[in-house]
PAZA-832361 format. One line per 2 residues: for each residue y negated, x, z negated of N, C-alpha, C, O, CB. Coordinates in pm, whole numbers. Each point is the difference from the previous one (the first is absolute). Glycine has a CB too. Layout:
# PAZA-832361
Y X Z Y X Z Y X Z Y X Z Y X Z; ...
This chain:
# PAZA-832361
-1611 1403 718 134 29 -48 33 -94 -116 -88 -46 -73 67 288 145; 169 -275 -87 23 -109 -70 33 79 -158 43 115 -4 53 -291 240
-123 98 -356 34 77 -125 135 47 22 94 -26 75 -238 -106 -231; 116 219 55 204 65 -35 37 -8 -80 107 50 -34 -79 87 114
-142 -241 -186 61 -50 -146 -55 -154 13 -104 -42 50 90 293 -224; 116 -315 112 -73 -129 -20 -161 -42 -114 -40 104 -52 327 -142 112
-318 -7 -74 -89 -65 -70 18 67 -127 122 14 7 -126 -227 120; -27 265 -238 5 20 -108 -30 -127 -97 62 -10 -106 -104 238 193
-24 -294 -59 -3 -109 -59 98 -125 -1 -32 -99 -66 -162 196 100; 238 -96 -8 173 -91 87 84 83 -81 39 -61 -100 -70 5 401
63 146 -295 78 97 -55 -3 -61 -131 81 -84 -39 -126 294 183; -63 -158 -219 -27 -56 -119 40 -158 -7 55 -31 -105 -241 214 87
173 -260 88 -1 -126 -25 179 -37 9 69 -80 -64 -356 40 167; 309 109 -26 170 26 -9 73 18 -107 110 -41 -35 -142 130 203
-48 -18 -215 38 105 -189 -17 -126 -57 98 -65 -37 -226 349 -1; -5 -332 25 -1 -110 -82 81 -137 -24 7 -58 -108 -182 167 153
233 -148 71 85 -118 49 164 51 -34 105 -63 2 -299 -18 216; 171 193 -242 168 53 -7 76 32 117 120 27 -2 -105 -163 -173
-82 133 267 66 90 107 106 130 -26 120 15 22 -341 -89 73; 128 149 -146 68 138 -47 86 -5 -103 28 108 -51 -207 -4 111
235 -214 -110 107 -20 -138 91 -79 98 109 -17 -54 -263 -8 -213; 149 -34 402 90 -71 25 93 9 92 -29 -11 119 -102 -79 -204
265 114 39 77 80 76 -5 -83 122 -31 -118 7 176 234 -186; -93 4 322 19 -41 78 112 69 87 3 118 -33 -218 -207 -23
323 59 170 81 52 80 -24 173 9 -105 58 -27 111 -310 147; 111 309 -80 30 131 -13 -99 101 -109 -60 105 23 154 -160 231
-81 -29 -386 -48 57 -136 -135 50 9 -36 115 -25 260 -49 -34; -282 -142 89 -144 -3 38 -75 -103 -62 52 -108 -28 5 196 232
-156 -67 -222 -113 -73 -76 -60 -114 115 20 27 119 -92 210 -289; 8 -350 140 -44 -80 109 -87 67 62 -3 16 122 41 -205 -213
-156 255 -30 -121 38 50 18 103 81 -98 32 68 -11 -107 -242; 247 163 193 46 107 88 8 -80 122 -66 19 101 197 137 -265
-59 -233 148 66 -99 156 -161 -31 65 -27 70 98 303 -250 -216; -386 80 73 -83 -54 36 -85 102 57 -51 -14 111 95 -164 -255
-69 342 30 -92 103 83 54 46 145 -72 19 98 2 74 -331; 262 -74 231 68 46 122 -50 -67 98 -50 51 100 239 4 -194
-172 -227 61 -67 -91 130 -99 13 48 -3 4 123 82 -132 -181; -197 141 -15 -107 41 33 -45 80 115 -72 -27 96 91 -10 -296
68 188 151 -7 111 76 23 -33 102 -92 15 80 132 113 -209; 73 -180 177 57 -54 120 -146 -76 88 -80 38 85 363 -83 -223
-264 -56 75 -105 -98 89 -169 82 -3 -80 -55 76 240 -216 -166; -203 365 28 -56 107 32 -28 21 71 -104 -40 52 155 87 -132
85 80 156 72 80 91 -14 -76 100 -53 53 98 203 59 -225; -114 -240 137 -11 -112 122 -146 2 62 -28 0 119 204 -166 -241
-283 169 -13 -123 -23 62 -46 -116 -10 -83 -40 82 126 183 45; -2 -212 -217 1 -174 -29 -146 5 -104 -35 87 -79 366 -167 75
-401 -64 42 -112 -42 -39 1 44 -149 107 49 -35 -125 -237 213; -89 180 -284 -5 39 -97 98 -117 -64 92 42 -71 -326 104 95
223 -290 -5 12 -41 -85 158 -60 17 43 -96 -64 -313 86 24; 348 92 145 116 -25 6 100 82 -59 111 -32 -40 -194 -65 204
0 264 -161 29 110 -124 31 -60 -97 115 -19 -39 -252 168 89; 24 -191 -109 -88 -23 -134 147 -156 -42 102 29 -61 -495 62 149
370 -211 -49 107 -78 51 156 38 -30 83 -59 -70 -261 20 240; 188 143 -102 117 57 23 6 64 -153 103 -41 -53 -106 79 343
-57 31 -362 -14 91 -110 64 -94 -122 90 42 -73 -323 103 171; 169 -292 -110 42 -61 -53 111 -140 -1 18 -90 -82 -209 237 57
272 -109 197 56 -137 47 110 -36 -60 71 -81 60 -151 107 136; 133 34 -356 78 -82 -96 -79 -46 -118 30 -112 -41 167 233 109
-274 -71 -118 -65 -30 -70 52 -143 -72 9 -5 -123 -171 160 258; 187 -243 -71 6 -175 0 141 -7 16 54 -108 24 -285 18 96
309 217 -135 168 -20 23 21 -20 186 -96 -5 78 141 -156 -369; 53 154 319 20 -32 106 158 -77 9 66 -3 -104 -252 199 171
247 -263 67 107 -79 -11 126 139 -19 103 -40 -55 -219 -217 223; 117 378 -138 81 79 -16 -18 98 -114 85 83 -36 -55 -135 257
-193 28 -293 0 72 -137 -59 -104 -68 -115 -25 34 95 272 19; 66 -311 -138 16 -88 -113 -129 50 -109 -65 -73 -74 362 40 117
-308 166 -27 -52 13 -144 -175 -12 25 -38 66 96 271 113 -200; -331 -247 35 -137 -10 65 -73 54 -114 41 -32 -111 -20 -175 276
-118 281 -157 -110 52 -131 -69 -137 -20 -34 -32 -114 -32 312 179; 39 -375 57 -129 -41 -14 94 -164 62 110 -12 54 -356 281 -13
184 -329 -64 59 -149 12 -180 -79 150 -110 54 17 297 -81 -425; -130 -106 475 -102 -35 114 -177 -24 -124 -105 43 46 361 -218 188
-256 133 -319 -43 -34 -129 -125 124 18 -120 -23 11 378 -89 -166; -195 239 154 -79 114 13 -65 27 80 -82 90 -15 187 -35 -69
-91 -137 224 -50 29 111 -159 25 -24 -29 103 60 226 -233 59; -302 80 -179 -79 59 5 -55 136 -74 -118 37 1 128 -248 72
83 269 -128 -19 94 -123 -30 146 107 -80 93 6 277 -232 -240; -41 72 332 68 137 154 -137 -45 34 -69 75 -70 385 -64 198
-406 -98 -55 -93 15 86 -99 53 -51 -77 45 85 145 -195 22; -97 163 -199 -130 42 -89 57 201 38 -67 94 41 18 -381 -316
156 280 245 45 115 16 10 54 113 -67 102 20 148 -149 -178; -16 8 238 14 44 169 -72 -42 85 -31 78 91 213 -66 -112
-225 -131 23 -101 -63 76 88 -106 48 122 -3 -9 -285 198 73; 68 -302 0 54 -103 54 131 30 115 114 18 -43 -363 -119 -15
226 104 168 94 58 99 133 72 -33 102 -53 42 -308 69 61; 215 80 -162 81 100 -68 95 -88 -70 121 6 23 -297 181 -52
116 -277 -66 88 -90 -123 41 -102 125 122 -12 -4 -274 26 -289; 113 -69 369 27 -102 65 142 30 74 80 -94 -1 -338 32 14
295 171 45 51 79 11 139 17 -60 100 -62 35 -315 107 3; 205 67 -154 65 -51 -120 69 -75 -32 121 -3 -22 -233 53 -4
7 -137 19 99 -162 -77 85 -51 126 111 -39 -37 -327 -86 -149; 191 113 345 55 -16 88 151 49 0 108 -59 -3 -334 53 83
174 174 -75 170 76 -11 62 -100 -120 91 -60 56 -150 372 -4; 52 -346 -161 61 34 -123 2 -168 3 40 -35 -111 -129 312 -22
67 -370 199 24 -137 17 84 -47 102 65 -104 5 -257 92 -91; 179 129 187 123 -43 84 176 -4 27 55 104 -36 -261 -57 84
260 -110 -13 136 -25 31 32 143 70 -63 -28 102 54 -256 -75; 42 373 -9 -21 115 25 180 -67 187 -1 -11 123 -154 230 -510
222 -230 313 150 -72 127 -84 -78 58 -11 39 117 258 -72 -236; -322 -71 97 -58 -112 63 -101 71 108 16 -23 120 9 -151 -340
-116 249 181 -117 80 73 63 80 54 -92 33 74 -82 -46 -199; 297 111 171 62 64 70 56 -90 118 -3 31 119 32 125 -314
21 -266 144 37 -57 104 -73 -77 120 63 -48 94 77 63 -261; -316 -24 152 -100 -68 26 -74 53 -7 -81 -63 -68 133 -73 34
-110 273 77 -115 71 -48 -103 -64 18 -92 -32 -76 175 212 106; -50 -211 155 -111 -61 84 -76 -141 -64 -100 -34 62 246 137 150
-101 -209 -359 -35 -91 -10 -175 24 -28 -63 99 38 329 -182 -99; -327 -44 -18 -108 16 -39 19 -28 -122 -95 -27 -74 -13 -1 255
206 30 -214 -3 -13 -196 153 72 -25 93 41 70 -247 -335 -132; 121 283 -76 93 99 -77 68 -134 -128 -70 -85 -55 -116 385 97
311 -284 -58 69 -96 -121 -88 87 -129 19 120 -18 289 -195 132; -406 -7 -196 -19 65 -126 107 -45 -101 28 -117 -24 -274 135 73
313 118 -116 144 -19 -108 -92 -53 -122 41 -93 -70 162 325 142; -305 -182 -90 -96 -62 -122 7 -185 -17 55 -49 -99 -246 285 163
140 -308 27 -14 -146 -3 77 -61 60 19 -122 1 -198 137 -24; 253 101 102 128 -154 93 -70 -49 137 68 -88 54 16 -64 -312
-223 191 342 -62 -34 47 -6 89 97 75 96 -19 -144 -219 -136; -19 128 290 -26 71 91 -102 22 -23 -65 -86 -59 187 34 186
-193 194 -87 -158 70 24 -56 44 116 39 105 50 -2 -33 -233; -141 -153 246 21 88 141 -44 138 -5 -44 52 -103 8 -251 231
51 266 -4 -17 111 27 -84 29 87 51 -72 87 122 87 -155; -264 31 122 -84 74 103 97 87 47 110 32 -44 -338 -43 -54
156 49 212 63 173 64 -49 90 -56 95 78 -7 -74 -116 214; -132 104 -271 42 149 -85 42 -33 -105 30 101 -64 -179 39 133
181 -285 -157 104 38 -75 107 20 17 64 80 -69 -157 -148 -12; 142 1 178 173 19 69 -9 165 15 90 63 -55 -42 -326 238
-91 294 -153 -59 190 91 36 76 -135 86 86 -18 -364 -123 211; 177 -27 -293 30 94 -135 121 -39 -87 44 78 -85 -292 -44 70
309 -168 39 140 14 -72 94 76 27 60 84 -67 -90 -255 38; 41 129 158 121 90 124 -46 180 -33 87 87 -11 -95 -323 282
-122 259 -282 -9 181 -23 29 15 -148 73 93 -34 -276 -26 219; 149 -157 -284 69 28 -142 145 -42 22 44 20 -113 -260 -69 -41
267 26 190 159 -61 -12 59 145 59 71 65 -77 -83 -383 136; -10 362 50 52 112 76 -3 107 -100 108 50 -31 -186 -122 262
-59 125 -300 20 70 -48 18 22 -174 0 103 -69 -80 -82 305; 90 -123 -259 104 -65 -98 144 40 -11 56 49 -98 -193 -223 137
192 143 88 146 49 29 -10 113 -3 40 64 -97 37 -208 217; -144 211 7 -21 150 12 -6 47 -153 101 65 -27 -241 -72 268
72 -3 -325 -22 70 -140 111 -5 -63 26 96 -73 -239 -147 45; 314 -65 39 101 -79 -86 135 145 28 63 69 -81 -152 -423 136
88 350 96 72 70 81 13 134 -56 93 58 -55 -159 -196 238; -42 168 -155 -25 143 6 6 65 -207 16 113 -45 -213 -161 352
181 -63 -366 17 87 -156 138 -29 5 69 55 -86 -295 -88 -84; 275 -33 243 218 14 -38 94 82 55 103 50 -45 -102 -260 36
-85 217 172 63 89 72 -31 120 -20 94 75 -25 -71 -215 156; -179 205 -125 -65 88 8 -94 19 107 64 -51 91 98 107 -211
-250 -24 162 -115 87 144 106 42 88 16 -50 112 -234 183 -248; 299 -31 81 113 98 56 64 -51 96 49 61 95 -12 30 -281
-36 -236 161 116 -81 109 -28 -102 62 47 -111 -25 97 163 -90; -247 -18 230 -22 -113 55 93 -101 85 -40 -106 50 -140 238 -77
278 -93 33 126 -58 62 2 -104 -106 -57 -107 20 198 311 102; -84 -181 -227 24 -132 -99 -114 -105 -16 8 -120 -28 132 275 -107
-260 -68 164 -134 -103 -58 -50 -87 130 -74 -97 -12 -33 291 -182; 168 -135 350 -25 -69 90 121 -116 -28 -51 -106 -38 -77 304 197
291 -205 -148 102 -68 -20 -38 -114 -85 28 -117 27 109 308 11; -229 -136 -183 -30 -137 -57 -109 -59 19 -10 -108 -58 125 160 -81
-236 -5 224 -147 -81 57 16 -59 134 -80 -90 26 -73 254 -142; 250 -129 218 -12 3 105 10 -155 18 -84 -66 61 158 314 -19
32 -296 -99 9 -195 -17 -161 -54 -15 -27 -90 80 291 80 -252; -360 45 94 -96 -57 -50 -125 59 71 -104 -67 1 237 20 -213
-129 155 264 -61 47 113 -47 -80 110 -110 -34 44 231 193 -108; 49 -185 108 -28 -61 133 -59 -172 17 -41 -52 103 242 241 -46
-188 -248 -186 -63 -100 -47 -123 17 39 -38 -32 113 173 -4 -277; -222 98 58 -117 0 -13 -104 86 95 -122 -3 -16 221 -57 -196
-30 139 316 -33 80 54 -124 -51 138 -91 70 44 343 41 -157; -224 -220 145 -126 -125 51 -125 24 -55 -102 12 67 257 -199 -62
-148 197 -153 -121 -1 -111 -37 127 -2 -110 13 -53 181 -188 -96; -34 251 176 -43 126 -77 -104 73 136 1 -17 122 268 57 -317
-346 39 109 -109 101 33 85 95 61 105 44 -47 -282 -78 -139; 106 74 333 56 104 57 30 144 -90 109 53 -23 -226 -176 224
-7 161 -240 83 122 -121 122 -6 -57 92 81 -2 -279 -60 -68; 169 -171 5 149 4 -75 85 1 113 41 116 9 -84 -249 -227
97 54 321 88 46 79 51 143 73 110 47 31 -185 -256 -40; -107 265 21 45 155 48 68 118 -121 60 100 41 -281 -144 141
200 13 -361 47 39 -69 137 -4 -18 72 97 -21 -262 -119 -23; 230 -123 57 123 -51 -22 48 32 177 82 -91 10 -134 -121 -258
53 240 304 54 88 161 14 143 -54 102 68 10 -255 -207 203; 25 180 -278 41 161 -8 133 -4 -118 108 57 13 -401 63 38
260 -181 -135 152 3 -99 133 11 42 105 49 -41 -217 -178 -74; 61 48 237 217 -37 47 -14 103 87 115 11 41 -18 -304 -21
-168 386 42 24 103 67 17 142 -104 34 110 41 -165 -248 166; 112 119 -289 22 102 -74 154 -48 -105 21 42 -114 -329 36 137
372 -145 32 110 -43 -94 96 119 15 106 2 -63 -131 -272 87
């Protein structure tokens, strides 16, 4: 069985970086947003270190959240912390062109906003951007709209869904099926 809390130690390391001081969308704390994601990619059943990954995939800011605890500089501070994979991860989400990679999931690299440069990509990283990105939205969604309404939270994922939906782990698709049947 998969945890039902993240890492306690991450947590902490969250606290420490300022996670929990740094505001984020629908009056929420980052470190709120990043645990929600978590849960999600959880729930999915996703590798540890795409959770774990996922727990921290702003950390480094991202092209639609500006604000970063931790600058590329830090990168080894996150790995010491999360582990290799996990931060690799991470810095991936939070380096990419987020419009550019929607429009191209399928490439083998990602525009890094950090250097101006391209990074390639493997396939489980593409796998774990596309499931942190989904439920990214999903989290984004769901603290504006509410749980209550899955009508609104399908209306605004369903675009980015059907994108990434190639990539994704059958769970997540059978989750995201049971959602729109319950709209």
């Amino acid at each position: 069985m998969k945890n039902q809390e993240p890492p306690a130690s991450i947590i902490a390391f969250l606290a420490e970086v300022g996670a929990t001081q740094t505001p984020h969308h629908a009056g929420r704390s980052l470190s709120a947003h990043l645990v929600a994601t978590w849960k999600i990619l959880n729930d999915w059943q996703q590798p540890e270190a795409i959770c774990i990954g996922g727990l921290c995939h702003s950390l480094y800011g991202t092209d639609a959240f500006d604000t970063a605890c931790l600058g590329p500089l830090d990168r080894p501070k996150v790995q010491a912390t999360i582990g290799n994979e996990a931060e690799q991860i991470s810095f991936l989400f939070g380096a990419m062109r987020r419009e550019a990679f929607l429009q191209q999931p399928d490439l083998s690299e990602i525009e890094n906003r950090f250097a101006g440069t391209k990074i390639s990509i493997n396939h489980s990283e593409r796998s774990a951007l596309c499931h942190i990105l989904l439920a990214n939205e999903l989290d984004l969604v769901i603290a504006k709209k509410g749980s209550g309404r899955p009508d609104k939270v399908l209306k605004k994922v369903a675009p980015i869904y059907q994108i990434l939906e190639p990539f994704l782990s059958r769970i997540t698709k059978t989750d995201y099926r049971t959602l729109s049947q319950n709209k």
